[in-house]
C-alpha positions as CSV (number, residue, x, y, z in Angstrom):
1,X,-44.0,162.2,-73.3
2,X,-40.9,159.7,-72.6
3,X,-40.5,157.7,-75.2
4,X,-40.7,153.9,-74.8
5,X,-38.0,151.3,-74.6
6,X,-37.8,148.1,-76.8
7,X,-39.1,146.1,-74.8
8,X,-41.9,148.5,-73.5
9,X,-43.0,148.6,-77.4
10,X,-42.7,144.8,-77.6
11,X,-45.0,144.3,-74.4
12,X,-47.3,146.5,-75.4
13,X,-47.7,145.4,-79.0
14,X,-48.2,141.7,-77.7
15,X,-50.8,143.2,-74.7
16,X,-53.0,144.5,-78.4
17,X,-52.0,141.5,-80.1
18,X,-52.7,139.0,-77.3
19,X,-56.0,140.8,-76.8
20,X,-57.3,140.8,-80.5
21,X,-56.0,137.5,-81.3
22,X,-57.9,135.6,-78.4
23,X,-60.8,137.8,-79.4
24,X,-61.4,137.2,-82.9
25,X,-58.9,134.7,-83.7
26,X,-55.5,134.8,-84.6
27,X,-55.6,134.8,-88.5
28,X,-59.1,137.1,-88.1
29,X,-56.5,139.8,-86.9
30,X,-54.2,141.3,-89.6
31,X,-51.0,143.0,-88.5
32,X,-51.9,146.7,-89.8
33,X,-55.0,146.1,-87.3
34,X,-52.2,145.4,-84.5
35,X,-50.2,148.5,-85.6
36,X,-53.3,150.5,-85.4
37,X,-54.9,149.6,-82.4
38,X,-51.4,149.3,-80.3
39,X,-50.4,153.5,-81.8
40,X,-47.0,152.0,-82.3
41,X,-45.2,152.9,-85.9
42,X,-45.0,150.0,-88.5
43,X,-41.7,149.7,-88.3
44,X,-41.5,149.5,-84.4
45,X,-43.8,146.8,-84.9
46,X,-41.8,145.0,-87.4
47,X,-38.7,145.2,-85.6
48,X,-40.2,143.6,-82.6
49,X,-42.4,140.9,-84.5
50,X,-40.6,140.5,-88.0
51,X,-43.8,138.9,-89.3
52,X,-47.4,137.6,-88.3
53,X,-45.7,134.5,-87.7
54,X,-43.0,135.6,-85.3
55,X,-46.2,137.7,-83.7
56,X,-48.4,134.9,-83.4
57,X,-45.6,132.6,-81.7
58,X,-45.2,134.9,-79.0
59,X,-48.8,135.3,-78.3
60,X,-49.1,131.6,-78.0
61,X,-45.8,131.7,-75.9
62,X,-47.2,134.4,-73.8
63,X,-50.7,132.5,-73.2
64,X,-49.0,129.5,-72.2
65,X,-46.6,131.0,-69.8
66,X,-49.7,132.8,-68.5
67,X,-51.5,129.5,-67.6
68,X,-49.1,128.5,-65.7
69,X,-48.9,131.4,-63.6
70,X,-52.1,131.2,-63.0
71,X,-52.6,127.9,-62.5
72,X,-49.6,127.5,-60.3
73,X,-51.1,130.2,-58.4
74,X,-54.4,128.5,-57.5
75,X,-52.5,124.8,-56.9
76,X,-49.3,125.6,-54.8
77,X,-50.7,126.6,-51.5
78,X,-52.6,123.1,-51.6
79,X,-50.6,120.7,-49.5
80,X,-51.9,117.5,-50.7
81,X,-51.4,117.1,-54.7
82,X,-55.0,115.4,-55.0
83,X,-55.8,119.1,-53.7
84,X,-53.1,120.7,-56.2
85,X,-55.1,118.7,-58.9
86,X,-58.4,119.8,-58.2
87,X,-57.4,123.2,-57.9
88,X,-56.1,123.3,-60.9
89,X,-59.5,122.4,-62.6
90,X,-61.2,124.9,-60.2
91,X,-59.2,127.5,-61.3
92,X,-59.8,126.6,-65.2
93,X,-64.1,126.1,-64.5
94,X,-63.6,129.9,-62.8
95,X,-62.0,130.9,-66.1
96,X,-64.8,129.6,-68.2
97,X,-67.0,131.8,-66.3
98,X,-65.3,135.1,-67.5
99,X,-67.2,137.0,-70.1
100,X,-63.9,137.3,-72.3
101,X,-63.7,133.8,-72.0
102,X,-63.1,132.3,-75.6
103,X,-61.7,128.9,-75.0
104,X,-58.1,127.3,-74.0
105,X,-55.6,129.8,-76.7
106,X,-53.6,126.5,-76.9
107,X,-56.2,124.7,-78.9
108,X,-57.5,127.5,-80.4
109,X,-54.1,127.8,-82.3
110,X,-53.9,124.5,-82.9
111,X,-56.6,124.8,-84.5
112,X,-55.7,127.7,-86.5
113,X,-52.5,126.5,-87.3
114,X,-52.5,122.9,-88.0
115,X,-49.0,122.6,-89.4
116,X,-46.8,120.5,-87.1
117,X,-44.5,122.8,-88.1
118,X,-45.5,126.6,-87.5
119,X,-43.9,127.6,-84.6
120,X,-47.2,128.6,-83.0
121,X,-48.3,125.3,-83.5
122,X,-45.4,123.8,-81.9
123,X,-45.5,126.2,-79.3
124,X,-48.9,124.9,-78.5
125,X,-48.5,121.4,-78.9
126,X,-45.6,121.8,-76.3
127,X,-47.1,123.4,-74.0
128,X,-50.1,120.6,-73.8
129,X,-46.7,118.3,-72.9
130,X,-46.1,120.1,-70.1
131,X,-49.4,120.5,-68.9
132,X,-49.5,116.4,-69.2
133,X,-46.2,116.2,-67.3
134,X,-46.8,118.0,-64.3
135,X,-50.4,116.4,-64.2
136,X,-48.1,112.7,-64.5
137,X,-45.7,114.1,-61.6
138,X,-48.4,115.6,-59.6
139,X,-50.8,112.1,-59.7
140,X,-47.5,110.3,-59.3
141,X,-46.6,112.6,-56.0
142,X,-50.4,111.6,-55.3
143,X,-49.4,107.9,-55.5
144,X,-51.3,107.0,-58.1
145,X,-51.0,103.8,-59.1
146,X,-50.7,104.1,-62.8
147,X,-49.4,108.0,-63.0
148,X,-49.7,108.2,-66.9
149,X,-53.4,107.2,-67.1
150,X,-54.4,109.5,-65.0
151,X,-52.5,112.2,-66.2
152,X,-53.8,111.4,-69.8
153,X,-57.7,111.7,-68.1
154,X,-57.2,114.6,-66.6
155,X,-56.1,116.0,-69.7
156,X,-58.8,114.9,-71.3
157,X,-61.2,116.0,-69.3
158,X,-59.4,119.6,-68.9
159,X,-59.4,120.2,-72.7
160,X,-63.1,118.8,-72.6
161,X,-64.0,121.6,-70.2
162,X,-62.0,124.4,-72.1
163,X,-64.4,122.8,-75.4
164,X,-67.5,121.9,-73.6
165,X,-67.6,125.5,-72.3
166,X,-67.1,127.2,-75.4
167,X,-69.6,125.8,-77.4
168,X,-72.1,125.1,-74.7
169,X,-71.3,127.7,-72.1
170,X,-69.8,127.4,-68.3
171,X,-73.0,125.9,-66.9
172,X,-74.0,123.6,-69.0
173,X,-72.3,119.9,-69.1
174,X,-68.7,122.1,-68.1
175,X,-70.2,122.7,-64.4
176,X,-69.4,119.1,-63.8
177,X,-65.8,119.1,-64.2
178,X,-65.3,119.2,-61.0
179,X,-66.7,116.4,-59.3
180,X,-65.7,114.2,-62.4
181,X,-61.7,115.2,-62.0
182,X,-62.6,115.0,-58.2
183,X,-63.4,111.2,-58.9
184,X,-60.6,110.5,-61.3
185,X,-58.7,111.5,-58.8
186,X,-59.4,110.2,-55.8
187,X,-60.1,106.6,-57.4
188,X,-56.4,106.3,-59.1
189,X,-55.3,107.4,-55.3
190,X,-56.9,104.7,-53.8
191,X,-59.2,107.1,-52.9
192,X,-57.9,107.4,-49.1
């Protein structure tokens, strides 16, 4: 058997540690579980991920970068960026429907790691600014008339969805995301 490079050990190790930490939680998850369940040698894994922090940081990094992908996916071949909005929110109600869905990894690391600053922590927090900024330059390519507001509802009502559906389910009060970002929408466009 070949042995792995570097960075094929580092991938894989945050693949097992991506996996079990949007599973069961992030501080549920102990690094000699990661070690274990990835078959990679403790100090391979240390060299890669000097601690749980560092390990933790780059899940959150990977998740976020992920989104985007993802998300970018489902909005770019839209023309119109009312349309790129919307699909953005379709793509995220399809998400909630998954059965490993577990909630947005953003907030749940918030969450788990309320200190401003943990890197984690401010990896998520950042990476809710950018999802608010390209919602602002998308409305604002939309003409909006007031950009920021409806940026700032649309993140709310996308972090309400990525809640709602966790603790209620996806068809419960979540299914309506939709139609209410649809509205949002189309009202601070002048709805033409």
């Amino acid at each position: 058997m070949a042995r792995k490079t570097a960075e094929e050990n580092r991938r894989h190790v945050l693949a097992v540690a991506s996996r079990l930490y949007y599973q069961h939680g992030i501080r549920a998850v102990g690094m000699d579980r990661v070690v274990k369940e990835s078959g990679v040698g403790n100090a391979t894994v240390y060299r890669q991920f000097p601690s749980k922090d560092a390990l933790a940081s780059a899940y959150t990094q990977e998740r976020a970068d992920a989104w985007f992908a993802r998300m970018r996916q489902a909005a770019d071949p839209a023309d119109d960026p009312r349309e790129k909005l919307l699909a953005i929110f379709t793509a995220v109600i399809e998400e909630t429907r998954l059965p490993s869905f577990r909630g947005c990894p953003m907030l749940n690391t918030h969450t788990e790691y309320p200190d401003p600053q943990h890197s984690a922590n401010r990896v998520a927090v950042t990476h809710e600014q950018r999802v608010r900024q390209w919602m602002r330059d998308l409305a604002a390519d939309a003409g909006a008339a007031d950009p920021e507001q409806l940026a700032d509802e649309l993140v709310l009502v996308l972090n309400g969805v990525y809640v709602t559906a966790t603790t209620l389910g996806p068809h419960g009060p979540a299914q309506r995301t939709g139609e209410l970002a649809r509205r949002l929408i189309w009202s601070a466009c002048d709805g033409s």
